[in-house]
C-alpha positions in Angstrom: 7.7 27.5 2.5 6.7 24.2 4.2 6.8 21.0 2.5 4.6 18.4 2.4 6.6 16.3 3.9 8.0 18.8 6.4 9.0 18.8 10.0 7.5 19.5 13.0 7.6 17.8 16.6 6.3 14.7 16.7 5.7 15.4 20.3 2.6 17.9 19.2 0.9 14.4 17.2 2.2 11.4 19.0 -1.3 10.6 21.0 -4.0 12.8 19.7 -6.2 12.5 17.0 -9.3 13.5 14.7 -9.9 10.0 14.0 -12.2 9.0 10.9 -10.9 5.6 9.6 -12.7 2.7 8.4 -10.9 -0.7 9.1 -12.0 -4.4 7.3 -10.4 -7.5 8.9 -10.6 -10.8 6.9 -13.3 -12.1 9.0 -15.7 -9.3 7.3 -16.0 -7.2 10.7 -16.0 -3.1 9.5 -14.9 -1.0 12.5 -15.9 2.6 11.7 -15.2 6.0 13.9 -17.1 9.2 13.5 -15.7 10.9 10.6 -15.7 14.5 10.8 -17.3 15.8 7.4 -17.5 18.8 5.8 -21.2 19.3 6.6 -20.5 18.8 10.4 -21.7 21.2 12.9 -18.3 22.6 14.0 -17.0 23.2 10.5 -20.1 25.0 9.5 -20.0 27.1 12.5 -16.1 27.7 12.0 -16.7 28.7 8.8 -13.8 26.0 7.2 -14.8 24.7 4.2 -13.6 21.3 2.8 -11.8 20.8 -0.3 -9.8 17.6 -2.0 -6.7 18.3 -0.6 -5.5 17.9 2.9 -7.1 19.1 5.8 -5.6 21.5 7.8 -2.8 20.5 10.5 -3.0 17.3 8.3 -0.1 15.5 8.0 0.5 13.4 5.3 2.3 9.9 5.7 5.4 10.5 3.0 5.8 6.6 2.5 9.1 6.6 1.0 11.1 9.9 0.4 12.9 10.8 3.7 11.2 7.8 5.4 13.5 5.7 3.8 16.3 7.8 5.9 15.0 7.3 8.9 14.1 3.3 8.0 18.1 2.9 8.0 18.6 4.7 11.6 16.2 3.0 12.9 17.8 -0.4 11.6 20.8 0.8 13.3 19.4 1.6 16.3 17.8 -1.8 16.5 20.8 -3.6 16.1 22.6 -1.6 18.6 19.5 -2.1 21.6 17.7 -4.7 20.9 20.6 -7.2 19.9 23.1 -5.9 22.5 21.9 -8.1 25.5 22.1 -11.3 23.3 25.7 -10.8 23.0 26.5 -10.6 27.0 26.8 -14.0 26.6 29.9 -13.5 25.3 31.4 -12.6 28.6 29.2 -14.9 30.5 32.3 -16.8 31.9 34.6 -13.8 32.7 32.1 -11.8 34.4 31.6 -15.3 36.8 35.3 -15.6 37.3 35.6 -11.8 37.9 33.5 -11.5 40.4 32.9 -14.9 41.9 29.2 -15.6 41.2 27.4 -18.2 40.3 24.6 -18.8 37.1 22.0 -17.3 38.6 23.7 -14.0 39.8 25.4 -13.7 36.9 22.2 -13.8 34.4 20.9 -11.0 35.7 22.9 -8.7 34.0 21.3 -9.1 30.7 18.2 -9.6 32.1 18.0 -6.4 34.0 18.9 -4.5 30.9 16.7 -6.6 28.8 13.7 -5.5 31.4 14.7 -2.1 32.0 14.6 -1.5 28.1 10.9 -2.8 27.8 9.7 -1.6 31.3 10.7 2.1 30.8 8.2 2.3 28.2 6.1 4.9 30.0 8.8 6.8 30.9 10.0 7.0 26.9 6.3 7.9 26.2 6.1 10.9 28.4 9.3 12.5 27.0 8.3 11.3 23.5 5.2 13.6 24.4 7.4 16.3 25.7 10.2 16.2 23.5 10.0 14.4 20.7 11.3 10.8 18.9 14.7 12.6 17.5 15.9 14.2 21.2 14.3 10.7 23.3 16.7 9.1 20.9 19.4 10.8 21.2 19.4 10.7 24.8 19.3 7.0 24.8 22.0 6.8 23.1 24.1 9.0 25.6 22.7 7.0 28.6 23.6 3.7 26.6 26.5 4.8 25.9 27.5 6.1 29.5 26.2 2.9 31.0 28.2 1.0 29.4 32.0 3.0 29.7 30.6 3.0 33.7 30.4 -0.4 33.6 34.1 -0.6 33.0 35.0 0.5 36.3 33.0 -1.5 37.9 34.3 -3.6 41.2 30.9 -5.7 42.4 28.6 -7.5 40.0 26.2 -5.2 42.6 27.4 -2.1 40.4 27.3 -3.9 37.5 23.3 -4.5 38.2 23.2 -0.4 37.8 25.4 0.8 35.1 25.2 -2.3 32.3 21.7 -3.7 33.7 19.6 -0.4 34.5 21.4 2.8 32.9 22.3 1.0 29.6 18.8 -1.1 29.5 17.3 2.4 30.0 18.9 4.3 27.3 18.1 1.2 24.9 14.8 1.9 26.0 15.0 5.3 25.0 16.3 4.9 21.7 14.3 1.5 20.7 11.0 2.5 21.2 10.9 6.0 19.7 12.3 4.9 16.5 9.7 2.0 16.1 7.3 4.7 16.9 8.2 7.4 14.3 8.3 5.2 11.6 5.0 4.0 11.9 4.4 7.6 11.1 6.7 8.1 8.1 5.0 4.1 6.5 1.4 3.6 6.6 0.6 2.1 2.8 4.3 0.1 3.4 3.9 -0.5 6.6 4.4 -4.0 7.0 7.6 -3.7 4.4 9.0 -0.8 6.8 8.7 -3.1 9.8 9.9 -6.2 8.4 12.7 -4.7 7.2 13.8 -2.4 10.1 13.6 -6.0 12.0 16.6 -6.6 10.1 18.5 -4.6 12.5 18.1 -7.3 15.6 19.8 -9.5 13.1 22.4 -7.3 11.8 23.4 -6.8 15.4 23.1 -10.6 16.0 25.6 -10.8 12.7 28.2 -7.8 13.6 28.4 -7.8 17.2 29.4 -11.2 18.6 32.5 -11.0 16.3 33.4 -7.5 17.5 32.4 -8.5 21.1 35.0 -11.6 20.5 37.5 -9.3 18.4 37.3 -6.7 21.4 37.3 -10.1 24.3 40.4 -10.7 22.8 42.7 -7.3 22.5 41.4 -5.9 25.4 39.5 -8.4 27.8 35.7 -7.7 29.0 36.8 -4.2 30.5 38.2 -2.8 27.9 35.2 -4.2 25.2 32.6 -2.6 27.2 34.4 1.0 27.3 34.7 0.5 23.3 30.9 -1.0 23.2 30.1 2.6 25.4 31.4 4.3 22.6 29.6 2.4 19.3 26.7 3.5 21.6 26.8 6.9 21.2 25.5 6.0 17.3 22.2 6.0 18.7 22.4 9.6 19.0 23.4 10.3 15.1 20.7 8.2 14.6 18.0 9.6 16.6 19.5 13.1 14.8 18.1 12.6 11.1 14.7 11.2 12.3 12.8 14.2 11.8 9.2 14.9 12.8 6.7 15.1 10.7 5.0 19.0 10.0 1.1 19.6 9.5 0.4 20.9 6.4 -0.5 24.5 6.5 -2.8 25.9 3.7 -2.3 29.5 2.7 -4.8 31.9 3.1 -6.1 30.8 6.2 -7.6 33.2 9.1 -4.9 34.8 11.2 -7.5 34.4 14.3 -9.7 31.3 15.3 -13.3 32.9 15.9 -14.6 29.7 17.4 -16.3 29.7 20.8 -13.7 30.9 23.6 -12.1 28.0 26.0 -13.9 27.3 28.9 -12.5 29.0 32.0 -10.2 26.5 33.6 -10.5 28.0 37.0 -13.9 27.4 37.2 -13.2 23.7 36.8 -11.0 23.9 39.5 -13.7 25.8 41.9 -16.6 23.4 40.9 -14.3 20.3 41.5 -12.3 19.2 44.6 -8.7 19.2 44.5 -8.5 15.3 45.2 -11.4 14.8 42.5 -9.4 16.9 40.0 -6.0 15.2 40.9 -7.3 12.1 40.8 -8.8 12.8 37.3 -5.1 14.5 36.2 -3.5 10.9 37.2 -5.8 8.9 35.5 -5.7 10.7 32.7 -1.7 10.4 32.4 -2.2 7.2 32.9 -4.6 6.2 29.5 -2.5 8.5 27.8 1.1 6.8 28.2 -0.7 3.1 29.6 -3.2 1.7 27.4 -5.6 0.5 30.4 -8.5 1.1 28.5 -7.6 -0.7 25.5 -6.6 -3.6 27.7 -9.9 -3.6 29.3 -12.0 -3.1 26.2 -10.4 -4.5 23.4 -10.0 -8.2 23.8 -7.9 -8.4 20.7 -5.0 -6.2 22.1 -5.5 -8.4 25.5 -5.2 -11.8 24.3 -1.9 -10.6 22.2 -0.4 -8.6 25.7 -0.8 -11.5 27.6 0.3 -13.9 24.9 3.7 -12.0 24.1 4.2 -11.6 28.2 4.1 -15.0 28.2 6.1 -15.8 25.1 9.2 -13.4 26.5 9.7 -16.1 29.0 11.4 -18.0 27.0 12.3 -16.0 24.2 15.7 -14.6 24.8 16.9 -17.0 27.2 18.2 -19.3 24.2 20.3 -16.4 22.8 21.6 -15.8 26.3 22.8 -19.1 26.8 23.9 -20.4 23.6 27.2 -19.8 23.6 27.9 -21.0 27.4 26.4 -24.3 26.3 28.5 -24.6 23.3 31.9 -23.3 25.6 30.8 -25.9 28.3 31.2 -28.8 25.8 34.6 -27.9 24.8 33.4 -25.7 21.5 36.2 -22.9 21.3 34.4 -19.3 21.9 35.2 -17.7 18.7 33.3 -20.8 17.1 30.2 -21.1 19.3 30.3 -17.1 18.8 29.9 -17.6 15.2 26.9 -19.3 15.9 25.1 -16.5 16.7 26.6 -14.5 13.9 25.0 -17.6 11.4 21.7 -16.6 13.1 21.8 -13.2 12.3 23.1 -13.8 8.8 20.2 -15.8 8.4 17.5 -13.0 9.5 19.2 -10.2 7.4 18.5 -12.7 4.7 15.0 -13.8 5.2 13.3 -10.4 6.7 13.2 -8.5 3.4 11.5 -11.3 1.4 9.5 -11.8 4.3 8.4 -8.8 4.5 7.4 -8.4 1.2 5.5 -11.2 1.1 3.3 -10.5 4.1 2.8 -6.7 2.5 0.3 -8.2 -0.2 -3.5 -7.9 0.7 -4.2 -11.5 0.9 -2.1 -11.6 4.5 -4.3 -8.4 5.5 -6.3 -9.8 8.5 -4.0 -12.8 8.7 -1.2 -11.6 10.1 -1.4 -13.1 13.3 -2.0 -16.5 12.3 1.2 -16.3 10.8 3.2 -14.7 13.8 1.4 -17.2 15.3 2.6 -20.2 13.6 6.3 -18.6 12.9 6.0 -18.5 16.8 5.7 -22.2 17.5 8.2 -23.5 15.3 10.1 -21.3 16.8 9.5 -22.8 20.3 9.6 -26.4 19.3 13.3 -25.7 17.8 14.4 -25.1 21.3 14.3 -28.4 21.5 17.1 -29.3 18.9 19.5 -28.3 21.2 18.8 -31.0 23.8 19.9 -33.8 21.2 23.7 -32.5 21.8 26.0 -29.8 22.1 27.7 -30.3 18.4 28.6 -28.0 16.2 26.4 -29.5 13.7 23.0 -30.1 15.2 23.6 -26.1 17.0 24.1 -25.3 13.4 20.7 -26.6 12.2 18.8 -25.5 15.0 20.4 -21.5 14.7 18.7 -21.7 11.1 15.5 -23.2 12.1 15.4 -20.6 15.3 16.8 -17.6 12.5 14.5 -18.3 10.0 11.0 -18.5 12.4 13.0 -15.4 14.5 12.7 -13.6 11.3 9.1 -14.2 10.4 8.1 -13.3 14.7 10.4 -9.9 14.4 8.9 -9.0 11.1 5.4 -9.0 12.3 5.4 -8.3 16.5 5.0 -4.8 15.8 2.8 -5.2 12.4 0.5 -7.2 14.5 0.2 -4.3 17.5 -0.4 -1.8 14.8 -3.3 -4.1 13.8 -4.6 -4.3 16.7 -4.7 -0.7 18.3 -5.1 2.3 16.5 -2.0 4.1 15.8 -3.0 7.2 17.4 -2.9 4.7 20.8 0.4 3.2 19.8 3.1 4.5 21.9 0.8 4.1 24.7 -0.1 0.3 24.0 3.7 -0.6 23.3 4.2 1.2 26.7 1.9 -1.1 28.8 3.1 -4.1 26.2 6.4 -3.4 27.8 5.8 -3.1 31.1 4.5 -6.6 31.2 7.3 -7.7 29.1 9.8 -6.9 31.6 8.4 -8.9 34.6 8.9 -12.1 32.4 12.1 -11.0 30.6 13.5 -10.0 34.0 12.6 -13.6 35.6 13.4 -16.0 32.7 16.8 -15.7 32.7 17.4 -16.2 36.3 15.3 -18.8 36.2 17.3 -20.4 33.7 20.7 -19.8 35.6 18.7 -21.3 39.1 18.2 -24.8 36.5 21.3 -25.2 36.0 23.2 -24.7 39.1 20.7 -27.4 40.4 21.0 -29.7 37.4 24.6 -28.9 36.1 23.1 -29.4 32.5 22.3 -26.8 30.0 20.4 -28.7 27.6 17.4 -28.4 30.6 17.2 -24.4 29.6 16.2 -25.1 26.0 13.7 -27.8 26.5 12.1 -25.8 29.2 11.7 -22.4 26.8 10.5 -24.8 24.3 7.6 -25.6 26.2 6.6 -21.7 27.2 7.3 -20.6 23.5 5.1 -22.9 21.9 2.4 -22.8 24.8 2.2 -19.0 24.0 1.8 -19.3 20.8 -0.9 -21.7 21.1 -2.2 -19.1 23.0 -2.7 -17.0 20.5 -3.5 -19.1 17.8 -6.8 -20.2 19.2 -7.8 -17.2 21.2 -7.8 -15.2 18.0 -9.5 -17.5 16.0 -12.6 -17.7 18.6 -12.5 -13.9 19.0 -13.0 -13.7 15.2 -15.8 -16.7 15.5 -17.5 -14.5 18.1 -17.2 -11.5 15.9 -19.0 -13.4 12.7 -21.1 -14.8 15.0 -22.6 -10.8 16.7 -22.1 -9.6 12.9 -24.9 -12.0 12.7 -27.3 -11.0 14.8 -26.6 -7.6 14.1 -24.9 -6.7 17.4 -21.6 -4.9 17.7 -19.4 -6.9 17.8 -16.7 -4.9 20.2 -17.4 -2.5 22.9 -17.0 1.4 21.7 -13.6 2.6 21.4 -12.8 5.0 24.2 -12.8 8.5 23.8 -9.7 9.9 22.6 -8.6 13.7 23.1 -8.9 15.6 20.0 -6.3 18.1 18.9 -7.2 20.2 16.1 -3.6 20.3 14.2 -2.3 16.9 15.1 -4.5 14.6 12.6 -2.5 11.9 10.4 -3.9 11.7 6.8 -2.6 8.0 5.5 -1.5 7.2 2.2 -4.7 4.4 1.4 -4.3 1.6 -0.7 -6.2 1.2 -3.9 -8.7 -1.0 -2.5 -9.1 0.8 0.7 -9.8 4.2 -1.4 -12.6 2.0 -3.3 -14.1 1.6 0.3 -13.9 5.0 1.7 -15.4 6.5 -1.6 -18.2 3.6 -0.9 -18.8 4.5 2.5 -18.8 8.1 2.3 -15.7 8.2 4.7 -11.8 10.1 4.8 -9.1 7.8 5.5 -7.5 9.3 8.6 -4.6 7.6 11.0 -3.9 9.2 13.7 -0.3 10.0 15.3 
């Protein structure tokens, strides 16, 4: 028997789709793709007829059951990737004295493994397509966990560049963005709920690690914790284990034999074609399938927010990087300034739950990125606390100021994307999301070590991420709201108001039947349309 909420490889359903979905924002715009009805052409020449329950090869978003499962791995393996390079910082200083280098060299440690995590996002995608979100996990979590038990035996900080920056950053990679990816599959009606709270995990690693990066600093020095940290690694992989795919469901009785028209002969394509032409048509086809260049071209929505969060990782992480430093410099003892970061992360385990509750009720529907938008610049105007001095107090209020905006900007990045692209083009639009991510995560913390061999200050570092957090989010703010006026305005006139979605390859047996919301079932059975997500 096969359940409804079975399991299948999520490699077979991760880009294709038989999309018919009708989306509303708030500003009253209705985007609405071809829905594929039982009086169609195709199914009346297939001979499939249409009944109330799912479709075939449909697979039906569980929203709870198992999902809740894999919600908790993927916590885990959020606090173990995404949090990890935040907490380098705790060996900032013996990594320097080790081997002899300076602000700047050392930096790029965790910024190497902070860009390798977001720039191998094409690579994830194609063995996401391949092989599925449970085995791309779990081979994160062995390359994570090998980078780091390389790393130490290392002898240069050239050698440390490789294991911790680009084998460790890589396996992240691989475990990160799968799991985001597969529970977008297993939530659609909770969706912003499952991602709010699986954002928890950046803070429950901000929380947990520092004081076992500290407890392991002390008993074994910085060798010894990153063999240990190699091994919590491997987690990842039990992790990735219980996220199983999603199956189609299969209704009984149907034909053994498809009597459909017969495939077009392949080799003829490759007779009436060139081979360039055909090659060139191969590689640009990989290419929209694991890059979203299309949807950067054609949906302004998705471009205004790529460029936006490119330039909003600028600054972003460098604070977390060099917190601690700053608080050692002036004399604060490490295990204290190493709580500081543990206060943080206390404070987003607290505040993501409620938070993403809150932003789960219909009014925030459409609004969502006014509010990341907003969480986003108080969170960049925070960065500025820390330039009034280096006390345990005033670090203290600006950790909760930063935690609790950090929570409401992790609760909704990936809510945001979802609203933005269609979920059938998600893996692919995180991939090119990430690939700009890393240029700017790879340069901002270098940057920030070059300022302060040249100043000799610290405080210069949070003043200038200030300043590129809150530009960015700026950014956003406005662009959006003059996208939506331009919208209202062509709704209008009666003009479309976005260019036509491109063409995406169907794959009969790979569709995504959501679990609506009341009030989105009222306006499919009032359009005459199926609500259908893709995976």
């Amino acid at each position: 028997m096969t359940q409804r909420n079975g399991i299948r490889g999520a490699s077979d359903c991760s880009l294709h789709s038989e999309a018919s979905e009708v989306f509303k924002g708030a500003n009253g715009m209705e985007k609405v793709q071809e829905a594929n009805d039982g009086e169609s052409e195709e199914r009346r020449s297939g001979g499939e007829a249409r009944d109330s329950g799912p479709a075939a090869g449909a697979v039906t978003a569980p929203d709870g059951g198992w999902g809740w499962v894999v919600l908790v791995a993927t916590i885990i393996v959020l606090a173990l990737t995404l949090a990890f390079p935040s907490c380098v910082g705790i060996y900032y200083t013996d990594l320097q004295n080790e081997f002899h280098a300076s602000n700047s060299e050392t930096s790029w440690v965790p910024s190497i493994m902070t860009s390798v995590l977001h720039a191998g996002g094409p690579f994830c995608s194609v063995l996401v397509g391949r092989f599925g979100c449970r085995a791309t996990v779990m081979l994160g979590g062995v390359l994570s966990g090998l980078g780091m038990a390389a790393s130490s035996f290392t002898r240069s900080i050239t050698e440390l560049y490789i294991t911790a920056g680009v084998i460790t950053g890589l396996g992240f990679c691989f475990s990160f963005q799968p799991a985001v990816t597969i529970l977008g599959h297993y939530f659609v009606r909770r969706r912003t709920f499952a991602n709010a709270l699986s954002s928890t995990g950046t803070a429950l690693g901000l929380c947990t690690l520092p004081f076992l990066g500290n407890y392991l600093h002390t008993e074994y020095g910085w060798r010894g914790s990153f063999l240990v940290l190699g091994a919590v690694l491997l987690n990842c992989c039990v992790c990735g284990a219980v996220m199983r795919p999603l199956q189609p469901n299969r209704p009984r009785g149907q034909p053994l034999m498809n009597h459909g028209p017969p495939p077009p002969d392949e080799d003829n394509g490759w007779k009436e074609k060139g081979a360039v032409r055909t090659i060139w048509s191969c590689l640009l086809a990989t290419l929209s399938k694991h890059m979203a260049f299309d949807q950067f071209c054609n949906n302004p929505r998705y471009c205004v927010y790529a460029i936006g969060i490119t330039w909003m990782m600028l600054g972003f992480v460098v604070p977390l990087i060099y917190l601690v430093p700053y608080a050692t410099a002036h004399g604060m003892e490490q295990s204290r300034a190493a709580f500081l970061l543990s206060i943080l992360g206390i404070v987003n385990i607290v505040v993501r739950p409620p938070v993403g509750v809150l932003f789960n009720l219909p009014w925030f529907k459409g609004r969502h990125i006014y509010v990341f938008a907003f969480a986003l610049l108080v969170n960049g105007l925070s960065n500025s606390i820390c330039s009034i001095g280096p006390g345990f107090s005033v670090l203290l209020a600006y950790v909760v100021i930063y935690g609790l905006s950090m929570s409401m900007v992790g609760s909704l990045m990936f809510t945001v994307l979802m609203d933005t692209v269609e979920m059938s083009r998600f893996p692919s639009a995180l991939g090119l999301l990430a690939i700009m991510e890393s240029i700017t995560l790879l340069i901002g913390p270098p940057l920030a070590g070059v300022l302060v061999d040249r100043t000799g200050q610290y405080y210069h570092v949070f003043f200038v991420c200030s300043a590129i957090v809150a530009s960015s989010a700026l950014f956003l703010m406005v662009s959006f709201y003059l996208l939506a006026k331009k919208e209202r305005k062509a709704l209008q006139q009666g003009q479309p108001s976005t260019p036509a979605e491109a063409s995406i390859e169907v794959a009969p047996g790979c569709q995504y039947r959501s679990v609506p919301t009341e009030g989105d079932k009222d306006k499919a059975s009032a359009n005459g349309a199926e609500y259908i997500t893709s995976v």
